[in-house]
C-alpha positions in Angstrom: 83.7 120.7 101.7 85.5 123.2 103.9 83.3 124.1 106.9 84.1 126.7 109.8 85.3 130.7 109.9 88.5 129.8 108.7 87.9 126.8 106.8 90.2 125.0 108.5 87.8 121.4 109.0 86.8 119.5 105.7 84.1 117.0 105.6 83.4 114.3 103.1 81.5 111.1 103.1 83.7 107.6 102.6 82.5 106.3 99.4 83.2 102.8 100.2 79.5 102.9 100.6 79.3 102.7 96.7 79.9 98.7 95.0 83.1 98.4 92.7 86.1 97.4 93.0 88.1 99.1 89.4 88.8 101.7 88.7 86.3 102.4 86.1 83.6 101.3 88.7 85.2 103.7 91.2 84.9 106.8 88.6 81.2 105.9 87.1 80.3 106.4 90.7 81.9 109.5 92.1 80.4 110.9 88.1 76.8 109.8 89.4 76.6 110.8 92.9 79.3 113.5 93.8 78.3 116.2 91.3 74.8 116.6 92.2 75.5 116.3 95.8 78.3 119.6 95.4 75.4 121.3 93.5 72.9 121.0 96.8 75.7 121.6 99.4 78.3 123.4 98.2 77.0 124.8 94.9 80.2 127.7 94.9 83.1 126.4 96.9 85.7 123.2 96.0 84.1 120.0 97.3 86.2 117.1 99.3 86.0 113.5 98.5 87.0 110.5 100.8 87.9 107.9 98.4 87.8 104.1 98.3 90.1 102.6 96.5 90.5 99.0 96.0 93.9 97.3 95.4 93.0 96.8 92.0 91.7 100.2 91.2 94.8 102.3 93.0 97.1 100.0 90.5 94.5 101.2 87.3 95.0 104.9 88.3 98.5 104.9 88.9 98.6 103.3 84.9 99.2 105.7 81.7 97.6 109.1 81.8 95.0 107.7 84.3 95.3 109.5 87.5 96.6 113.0 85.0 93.0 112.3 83.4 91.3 112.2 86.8 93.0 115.4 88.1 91.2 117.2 85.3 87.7 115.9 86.1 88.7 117.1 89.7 89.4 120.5 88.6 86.4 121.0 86.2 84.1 119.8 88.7 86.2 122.1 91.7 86.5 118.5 93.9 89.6 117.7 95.7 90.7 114.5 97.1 92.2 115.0 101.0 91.6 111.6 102.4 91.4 107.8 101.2 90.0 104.6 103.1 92.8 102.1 102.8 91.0 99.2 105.0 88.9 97.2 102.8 92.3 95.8 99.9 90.0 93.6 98.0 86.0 92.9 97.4 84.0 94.8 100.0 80.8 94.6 98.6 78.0 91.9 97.2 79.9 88.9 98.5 80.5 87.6 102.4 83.7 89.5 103.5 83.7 88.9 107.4 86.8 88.6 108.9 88.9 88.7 105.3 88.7 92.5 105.5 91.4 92.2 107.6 93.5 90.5 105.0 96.0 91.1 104.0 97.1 92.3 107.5 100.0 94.7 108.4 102.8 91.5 108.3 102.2 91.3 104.4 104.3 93.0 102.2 100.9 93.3 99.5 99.4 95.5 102.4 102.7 97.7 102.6 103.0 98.1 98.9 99.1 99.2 98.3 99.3 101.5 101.3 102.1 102.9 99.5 100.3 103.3 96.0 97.6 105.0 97.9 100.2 107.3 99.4 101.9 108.3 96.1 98.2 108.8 94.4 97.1 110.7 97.4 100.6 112.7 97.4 99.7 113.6 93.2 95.8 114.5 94.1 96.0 117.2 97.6 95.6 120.6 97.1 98.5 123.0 98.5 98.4 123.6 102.0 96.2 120.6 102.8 96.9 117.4 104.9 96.4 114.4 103.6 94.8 111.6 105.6 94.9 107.4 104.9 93.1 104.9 107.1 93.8 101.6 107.8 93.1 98.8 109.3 94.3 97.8 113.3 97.0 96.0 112.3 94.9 92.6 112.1 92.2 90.5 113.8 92.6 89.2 117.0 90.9 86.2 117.2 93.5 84.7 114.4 96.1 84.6 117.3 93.6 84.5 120.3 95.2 83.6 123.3 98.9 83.1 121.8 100.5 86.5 123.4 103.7 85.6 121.4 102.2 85.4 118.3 100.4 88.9 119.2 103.5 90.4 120.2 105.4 88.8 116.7 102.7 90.3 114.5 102.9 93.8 116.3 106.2 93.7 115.6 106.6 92.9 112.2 103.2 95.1 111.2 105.9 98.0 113.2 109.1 97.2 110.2 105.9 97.7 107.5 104.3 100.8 108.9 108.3 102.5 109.7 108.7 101.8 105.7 105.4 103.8 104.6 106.5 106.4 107.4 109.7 106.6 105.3 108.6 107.8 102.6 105.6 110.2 103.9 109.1 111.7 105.5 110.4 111.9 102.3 107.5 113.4 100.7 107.4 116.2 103.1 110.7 117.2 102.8 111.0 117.1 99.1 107.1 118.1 98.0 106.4 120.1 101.4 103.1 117.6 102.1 101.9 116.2 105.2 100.4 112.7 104.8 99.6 111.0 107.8 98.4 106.8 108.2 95.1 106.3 110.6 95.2 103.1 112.3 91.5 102.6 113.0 90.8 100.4 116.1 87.2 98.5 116.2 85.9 95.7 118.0 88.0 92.5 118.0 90.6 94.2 116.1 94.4 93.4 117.1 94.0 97.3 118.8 91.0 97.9 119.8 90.3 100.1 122.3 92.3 103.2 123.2 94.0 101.6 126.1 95.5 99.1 123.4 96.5 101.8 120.7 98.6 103.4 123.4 100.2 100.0 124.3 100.7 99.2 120.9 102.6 102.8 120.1 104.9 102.6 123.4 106.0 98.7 123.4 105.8 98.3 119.8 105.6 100.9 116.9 107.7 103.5 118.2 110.6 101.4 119.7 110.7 99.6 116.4 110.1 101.6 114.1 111.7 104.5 115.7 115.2 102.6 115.6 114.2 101.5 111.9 114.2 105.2 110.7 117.2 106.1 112.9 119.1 104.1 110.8 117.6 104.5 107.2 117.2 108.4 107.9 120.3 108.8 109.7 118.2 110.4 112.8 118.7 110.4 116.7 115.5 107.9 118.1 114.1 110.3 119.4 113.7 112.5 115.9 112.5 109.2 114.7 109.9 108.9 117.0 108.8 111.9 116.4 108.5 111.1 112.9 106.4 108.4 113.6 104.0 110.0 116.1 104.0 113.0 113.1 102.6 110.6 110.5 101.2 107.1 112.2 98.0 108.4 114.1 94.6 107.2 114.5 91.6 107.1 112.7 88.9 108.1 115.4 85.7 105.8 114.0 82.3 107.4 116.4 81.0 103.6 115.7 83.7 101.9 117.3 84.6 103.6 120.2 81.0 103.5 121.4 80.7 99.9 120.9 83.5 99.7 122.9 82.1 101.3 125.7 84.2 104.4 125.9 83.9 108.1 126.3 85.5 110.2 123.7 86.7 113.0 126.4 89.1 109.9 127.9 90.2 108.8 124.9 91.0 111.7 123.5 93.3 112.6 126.9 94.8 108.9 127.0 96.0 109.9 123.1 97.1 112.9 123.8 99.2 111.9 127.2 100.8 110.1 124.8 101.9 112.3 122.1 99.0 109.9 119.3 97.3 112.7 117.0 94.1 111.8 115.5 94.2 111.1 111.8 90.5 112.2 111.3 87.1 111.6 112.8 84.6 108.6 111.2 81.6 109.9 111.7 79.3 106.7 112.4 77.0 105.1 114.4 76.4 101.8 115.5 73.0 99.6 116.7 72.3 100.6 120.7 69.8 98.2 122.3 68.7 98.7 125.8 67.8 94.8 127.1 64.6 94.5 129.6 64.2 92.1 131.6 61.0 91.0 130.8 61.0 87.8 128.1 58.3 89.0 125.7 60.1 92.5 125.3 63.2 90.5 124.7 61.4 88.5 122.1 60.4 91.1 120.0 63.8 93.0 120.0 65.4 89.3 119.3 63.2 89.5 116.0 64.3 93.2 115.4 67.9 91.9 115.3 67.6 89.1 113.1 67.4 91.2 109.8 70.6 92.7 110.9 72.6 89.7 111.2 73.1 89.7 107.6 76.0 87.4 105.9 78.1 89.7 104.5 80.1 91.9 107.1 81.2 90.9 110.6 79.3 92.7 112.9 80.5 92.5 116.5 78.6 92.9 119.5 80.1 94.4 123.0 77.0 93.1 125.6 77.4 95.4 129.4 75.5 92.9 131.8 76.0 94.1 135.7 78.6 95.4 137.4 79.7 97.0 134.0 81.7 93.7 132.9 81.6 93.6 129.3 81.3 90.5 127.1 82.5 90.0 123.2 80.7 88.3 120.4 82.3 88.0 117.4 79.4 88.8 115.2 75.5 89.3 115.8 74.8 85.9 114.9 76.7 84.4 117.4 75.0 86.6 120.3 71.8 86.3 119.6 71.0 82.7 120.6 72.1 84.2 124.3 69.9 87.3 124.0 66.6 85.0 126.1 68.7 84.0 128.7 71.2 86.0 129.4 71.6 89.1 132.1 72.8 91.2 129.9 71.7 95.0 130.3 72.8 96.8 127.2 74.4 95.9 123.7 76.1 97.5 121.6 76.3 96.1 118.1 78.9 96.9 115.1 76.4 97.7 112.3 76.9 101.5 110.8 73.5 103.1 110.7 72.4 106.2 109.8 73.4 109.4 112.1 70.5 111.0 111.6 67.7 108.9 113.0 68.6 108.2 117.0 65.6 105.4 117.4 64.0 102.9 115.9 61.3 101.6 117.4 62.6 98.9 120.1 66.7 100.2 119.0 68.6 102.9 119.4 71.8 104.1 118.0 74.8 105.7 119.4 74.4 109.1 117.9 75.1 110.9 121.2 78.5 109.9 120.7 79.1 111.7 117.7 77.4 114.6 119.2 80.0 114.6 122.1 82.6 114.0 119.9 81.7 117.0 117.4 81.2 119.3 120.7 84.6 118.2 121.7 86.1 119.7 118.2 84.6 122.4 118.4 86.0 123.3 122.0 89.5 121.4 121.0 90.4 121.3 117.3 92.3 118.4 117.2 91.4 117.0 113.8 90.5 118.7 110.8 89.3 115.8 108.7 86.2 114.7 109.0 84.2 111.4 106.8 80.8 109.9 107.0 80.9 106.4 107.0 78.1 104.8 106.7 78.8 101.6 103.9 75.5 99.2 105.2 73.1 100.9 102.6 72.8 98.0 100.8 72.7 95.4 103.8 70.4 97.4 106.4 66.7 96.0 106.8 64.5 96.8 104.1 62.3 99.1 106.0 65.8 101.2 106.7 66.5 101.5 103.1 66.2 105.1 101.6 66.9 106.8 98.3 70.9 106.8 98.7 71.5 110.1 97.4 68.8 111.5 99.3 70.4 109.9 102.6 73.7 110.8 101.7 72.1 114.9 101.9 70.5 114.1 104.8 73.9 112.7 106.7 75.6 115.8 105.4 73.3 118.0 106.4 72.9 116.9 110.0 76.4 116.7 110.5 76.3 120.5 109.1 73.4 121.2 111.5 75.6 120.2 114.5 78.6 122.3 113.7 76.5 125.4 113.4 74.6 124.7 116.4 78.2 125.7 117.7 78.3 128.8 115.0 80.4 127.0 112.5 79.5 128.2 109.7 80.1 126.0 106.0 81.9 128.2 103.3 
């Protein structure tokens, strides 16, 4: 939905929160959920949606009459499509998927070639005058190559050729169908780029060398143009859940990006666990039992622990860190499960939900995004007592993102 005086910010929800992986999973859903959500929240202007799309289902809708078929539901039910989540390629739901999300990473060619189905579906569904947004994953996981710099460096590389191709053609889309499509790498937790410090490292030593010389030579460009290319349509995809697991404030992020010429793709709006560690043992029992139903076997779920002096340990999943939680001097964890942004505790936990609120004050101050997704995708995994009528929750996420924006005098449309 288009939200602000000149409609210039849209907000969606990601509906990788929904099971299916084909196409005609895919379309049963958005049928079931999307139209009664426009009715409640945007009952007389165009509603956005931030699509999922599998592998398998962006190779179903670019087939026959498919994706002509699903324009015309659009329009009949005034929806428009403005951004896709290109992370998850394969299964994402009701099986363990861990660290295989990440696969396969930016050094396969299948990764290049679906990124570029999603681009020439996305490039058939925008409206006029609207950007169109993909995220993505950060390149690959780090501990596959932990502690082999080479290796890191060889992957950065070769993810750069991949990402200069896609960039290709987005540059040849906007010149001959006037449409700005732009890639989100999304850093999180134990990704090959992961924090912002690592992003900006990543686009100086790596993407824009490379892949700046790459379209020089297939464009026929000076670097520099190239570059600019790149830095026009390769930006990042600013997840709330991440960067607060990672320990980092959004107003030096954002100013570390924009030192060095990154845009932001569009804002995630998420939030991950938050638990405050006492030091006494029988508190730290009973939040060790709070935690156990959310290290669940399906997703990774990292942890970031700040013990003293601010030094900051990794775990590579919930599991792993708990058996430290008695006997550790940890202060504070922060732990990679989405939870709902509209509840800030529960009971012993907390969540990061002041992040997003510092992030949404910071767009309204600064524009420097106008694409905005919900992303919570645990419904199904979160502890029973955290379950809720999905539709209902879904309206309620909405809503309190709404609530925020007009706090600032935002007003939907």
């Amino acid at each position: 939905m288009k939200i602000g005086t000149d409609n210039n910010l849209h907000l969606t929800y990601c509906t990788n929160i929904h099971p299916g992986e084909e196409w005609q999973q895919v379309f049963a859903n958005l049928q079931q959920y999307i139209p009664p959500l426009k009715a409640k929240l945007s009952p007389n202007k165009p509603f956005g949606i931030g699509l999922r799309l599998a592998s398998v289902a962006a190779k179903e809708l670019l087939q026959e009459n498919t994706l002509s078929q699903f324009k015309s539901w659009l329009t009949e039910q005034d929806l428009y499509v403005f951004t896709l989540n290109g992370f998850p390629y394969g299964q994402f739901h009701r099986q363990i998927v861990k660290d295989q999300v990440y696969a396969p990473d930016w050094t396969k060619q299948e990764r290049l070639d679906y990124t570029l189905q999603l681009m020439q579906i996305l490039a058939q569904l925008l409206p006029p005058d609207i950007e169109g947004s993909i995220s993505t994953l950060p390149l690959s996981y780090k501990p596959w190559f932990e502690g082999n710099q080479f290796v890191q460096a060889s992957v950065m590389n070769t993810a750069s050729l991949h990402i200069a191709q896609l960039v290709e053609q987005m540059v040849r889309i906007r010149t001959e169908q006037g449409q700005l499509i732009h890639l989100g790498l999304e850093p999180e937790p134990d990704g090959l780029i992961e924090n912002a410090d690592e992003v900006v490292d990543y686009f100086q030593k790596h993407l824009l060398p490379i892949g700046g010389d790459y379209l020089s030579q297939q464009l026929g460009i000076l670097q520099e143009t190239a570059e600019q290319y790149i830095l026009d349509h390769v930006r990042v995809c600013y997840d709330t859940c991440h960067f607060a697991v990672e320990y980092e404030d959004p107003i030096s992020v954002l100013q570390k990006f924009q030192t060095a010429g990154i845009k932001i793709s569009k804002i995630q709006i998420s939030a991950a666990l938050q638990v405050n560690i006492p030091k006494d043992s029988p508190q730290r029992q009973l939040i060790l039992e709070k935690l156990q139903h959310f290290a669940e076997s399906t997703y990774l779920h990292q942890v970031i622990a700040r013990a003293q002096n601010n030094r900051l340990i990794h775990y590579s999943d919930l599991e792993n860190a708990l058996p430290n939680l008695a006997k550790n001097t940890d202060e504070e964890w922060r732990i990679h499960f989405h939870v709902p942004i509209f509840v800030r505790d529960y009971q012993l936990l907390q969540s990061t939900q002041d992040d997003i609120v510092n992030v949404l004050n910071l767009l309204q101050k600064h524009p420097f995004c106008n694409h905005l997704e919900i992303e919570t995708y645990t419904w199904e995994v979160l502890p029973d007592e955290m379950k809720l009528d999905l539709p209902a929750s879904i309206q309620r996420e909405y809503e309190w993102v709404l609530t925020n924006l007009l706090a600032k005098q935002l007003v939907p449309s």
